[in-house]
C-alpha positions as CSV (number, residue, x, y, z in Angstrom):
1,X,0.0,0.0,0.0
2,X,1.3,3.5,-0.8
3,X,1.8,5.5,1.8
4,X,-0.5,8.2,0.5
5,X,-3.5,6.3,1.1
6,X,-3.6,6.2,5.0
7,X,-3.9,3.8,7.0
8,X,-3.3,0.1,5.8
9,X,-4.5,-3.1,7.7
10,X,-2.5,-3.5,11.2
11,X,1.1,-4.7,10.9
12,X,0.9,-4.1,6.9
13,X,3.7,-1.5,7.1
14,X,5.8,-3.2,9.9
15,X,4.5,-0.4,12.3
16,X,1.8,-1.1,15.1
17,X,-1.4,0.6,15.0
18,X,-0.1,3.2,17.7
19,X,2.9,3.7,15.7
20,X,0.6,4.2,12.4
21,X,-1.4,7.0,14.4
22,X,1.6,8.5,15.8
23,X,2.9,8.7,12.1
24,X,-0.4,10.5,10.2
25,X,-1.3,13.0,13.1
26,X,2.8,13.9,13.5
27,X,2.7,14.9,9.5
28,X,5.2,12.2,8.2
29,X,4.9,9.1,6.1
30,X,4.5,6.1,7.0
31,X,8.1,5.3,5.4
32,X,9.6,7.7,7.4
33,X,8.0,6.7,10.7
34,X,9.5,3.1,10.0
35,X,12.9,4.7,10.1
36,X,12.1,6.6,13.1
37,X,10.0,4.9,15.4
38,X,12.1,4.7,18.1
39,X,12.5,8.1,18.0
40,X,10.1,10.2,20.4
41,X,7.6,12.9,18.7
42,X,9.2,16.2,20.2
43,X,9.3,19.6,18.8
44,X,6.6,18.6,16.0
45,X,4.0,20.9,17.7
46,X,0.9,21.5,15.0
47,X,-0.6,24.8,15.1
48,X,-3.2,24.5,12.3
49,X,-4.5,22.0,9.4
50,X,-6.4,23.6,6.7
51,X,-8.3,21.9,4.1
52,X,-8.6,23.8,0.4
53,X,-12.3,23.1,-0.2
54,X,-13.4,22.9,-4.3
55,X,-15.9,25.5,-5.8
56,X,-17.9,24.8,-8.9
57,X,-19.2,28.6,-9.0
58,X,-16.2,30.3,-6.7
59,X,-18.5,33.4,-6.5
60,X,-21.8,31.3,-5.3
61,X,-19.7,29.2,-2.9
62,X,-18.5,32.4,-1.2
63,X,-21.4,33.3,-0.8
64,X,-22.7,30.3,1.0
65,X,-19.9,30.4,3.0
66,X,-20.1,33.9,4.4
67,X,-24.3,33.2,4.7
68,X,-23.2,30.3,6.6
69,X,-20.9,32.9,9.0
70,X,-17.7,32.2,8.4
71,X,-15.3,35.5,7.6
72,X,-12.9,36.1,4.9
73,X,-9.5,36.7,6.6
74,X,-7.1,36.6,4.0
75,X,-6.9,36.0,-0.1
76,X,-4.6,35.0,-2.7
77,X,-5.3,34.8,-6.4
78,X,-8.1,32.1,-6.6
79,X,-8.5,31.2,-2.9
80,X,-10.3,33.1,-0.1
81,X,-9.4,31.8,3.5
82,X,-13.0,31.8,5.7
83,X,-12.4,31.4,9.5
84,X,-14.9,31.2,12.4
85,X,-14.0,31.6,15.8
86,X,-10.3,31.0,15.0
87,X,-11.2,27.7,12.8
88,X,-11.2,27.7,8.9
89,X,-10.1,26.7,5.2
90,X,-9.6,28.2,2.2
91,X,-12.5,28.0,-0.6
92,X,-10.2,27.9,-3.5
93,X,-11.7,28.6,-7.3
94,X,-10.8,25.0,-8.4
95,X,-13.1,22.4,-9.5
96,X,-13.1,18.3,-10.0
97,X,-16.2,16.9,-9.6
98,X,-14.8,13.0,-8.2
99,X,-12.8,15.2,-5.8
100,X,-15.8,17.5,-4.6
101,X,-18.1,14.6,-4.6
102,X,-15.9,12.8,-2.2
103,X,-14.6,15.6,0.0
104,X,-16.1,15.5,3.6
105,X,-15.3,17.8,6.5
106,X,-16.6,18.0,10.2
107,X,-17.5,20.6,11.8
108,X,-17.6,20.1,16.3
109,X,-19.9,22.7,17.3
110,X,-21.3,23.3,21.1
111,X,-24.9,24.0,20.2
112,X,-26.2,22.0,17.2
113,X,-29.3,23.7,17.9
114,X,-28.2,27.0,17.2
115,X,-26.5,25.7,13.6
116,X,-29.4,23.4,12.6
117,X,-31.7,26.6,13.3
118,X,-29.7,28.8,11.0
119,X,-28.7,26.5,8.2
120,X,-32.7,26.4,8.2
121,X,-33.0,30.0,8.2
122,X,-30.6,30.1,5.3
123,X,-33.5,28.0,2.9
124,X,-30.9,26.7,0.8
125,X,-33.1,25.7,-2.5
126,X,-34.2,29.5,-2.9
127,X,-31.0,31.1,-1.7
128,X,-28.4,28.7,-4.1
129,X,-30.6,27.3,-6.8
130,X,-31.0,24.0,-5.1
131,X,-26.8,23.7,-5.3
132,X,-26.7,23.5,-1.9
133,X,-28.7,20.5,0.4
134,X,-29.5,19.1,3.6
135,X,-28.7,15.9,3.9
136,X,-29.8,14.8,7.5
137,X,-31.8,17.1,9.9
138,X,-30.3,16.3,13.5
139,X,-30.1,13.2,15.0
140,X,-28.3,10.7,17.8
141,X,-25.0,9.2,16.0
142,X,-22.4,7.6,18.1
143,X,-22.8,9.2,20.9
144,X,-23.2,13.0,19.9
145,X,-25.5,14.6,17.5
146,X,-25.3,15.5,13.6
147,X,-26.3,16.8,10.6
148,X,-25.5,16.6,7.2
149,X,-25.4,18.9,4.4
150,X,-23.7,19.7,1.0
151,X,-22.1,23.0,-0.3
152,X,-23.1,24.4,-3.5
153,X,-20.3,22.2,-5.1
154,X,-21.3,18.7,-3.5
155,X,-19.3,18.9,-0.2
156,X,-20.2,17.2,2.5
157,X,-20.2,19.0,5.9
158,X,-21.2,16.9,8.8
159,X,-22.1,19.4,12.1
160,X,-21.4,17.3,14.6
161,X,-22.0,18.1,18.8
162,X,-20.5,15.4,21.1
163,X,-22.9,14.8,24.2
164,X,-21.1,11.2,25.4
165,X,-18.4,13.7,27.5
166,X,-15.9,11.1,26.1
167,X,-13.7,13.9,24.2
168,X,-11.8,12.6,21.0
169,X,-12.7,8.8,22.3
170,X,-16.3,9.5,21.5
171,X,-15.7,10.7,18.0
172,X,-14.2,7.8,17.0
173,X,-16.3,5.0,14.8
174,X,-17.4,2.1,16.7
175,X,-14.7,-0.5,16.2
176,X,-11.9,2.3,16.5
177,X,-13.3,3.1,19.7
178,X,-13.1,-0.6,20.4
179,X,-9.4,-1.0,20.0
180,X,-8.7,1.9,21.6
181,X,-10.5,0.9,24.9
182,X,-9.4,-2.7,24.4
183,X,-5.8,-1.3,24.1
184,X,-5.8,1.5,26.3
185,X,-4.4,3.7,23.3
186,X,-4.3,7.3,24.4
187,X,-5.8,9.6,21.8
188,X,-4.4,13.1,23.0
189,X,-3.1,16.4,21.1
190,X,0.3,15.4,23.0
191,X,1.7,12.5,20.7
């Protein structure tokens, strides 16, 4: 498996899981955590990751952004960057429609509520010519709650509030969650 593609089955690269995890979230290969993996994670501190999100119609994806309250803080030539309480990406005036239809970000949000009773607000059909969609209205989902919609250019957004007080544990899927209790792997921003 190329190293590109994330994770691979346990043991497929000669690494443990642990050591696999260490490896994606420390922003190195695999191949390089292979030759390193005695070697302890220090000074690799992350400050940000930002996804470059595809528009279809850069002009009506802005739009839906900013309607959906996110700022523009900065811009280059084709790409606006839109933050919200410190948390963003950059919308970038690029377009593949295999890549948009498979991009997916979460959003963690405190109040679901309070998003779900905007993104209703918004009345997406009339407001984006039926680009933009709800997927899911709120509901129960591993522990938390979520909902589901696409952007103008087919990107998923899942909203997601966590209610099982499990931090990071909780968003995990189920059998991920599994082998982490059954391990007692630590999932912590200190790796």
């Amino acid at each position: 498996m190329d190293d590109r593609q994330g994770l691979a089955p346990f043991g497929a690269h000669g690494l443990t899981l642990r050591e696999q995890m260490h490896a994606l979230i420390g922003g190195f290969s695999l191949s390089t955590a292979r030759a390193r993996s005695g070697e302890p994670m220090t000074n690799r501190t992350v400050q940000n990751l930002t996804p470059f999100v595809p528009a279809k119609d850069f002009v009506l994806s802005a739009r839906f952004y900013r309607d959906c309250g996110f700022g523009e803080v900065a811009s280059i030539e084709k790409a606006v960057r839109f933050e919200r309480n410190g948390y963003g990406f950059w919308l970038q005036d690029y377009y593949v429609e295999d890549w948009a239809g498979s991009f997916m970000l979460c959003l963690y949000v405190d109040n679901l509520n309070a998003w779900w009773s905007h993104i209703k607000a918004m009345s997406f059909d009339e407001a984006y010519g039926s680009t933009a969609r709800v997927l899911a209205e709120p509901h129960s989902q591993e522990g938390g709650l979520m909902m589901q919609f696409s952007d103008p250019s087919g990107v998923l957004w899942h909203i997601r509030q966590d209610c099982s007080g499990a931090g990071m544990i909780g968003n995990l899927s189920g059998s991920m969650r599994t082998y982490v209790r059954t391990n007692k792997f630590r999932v912590s921003p200190r790796v």
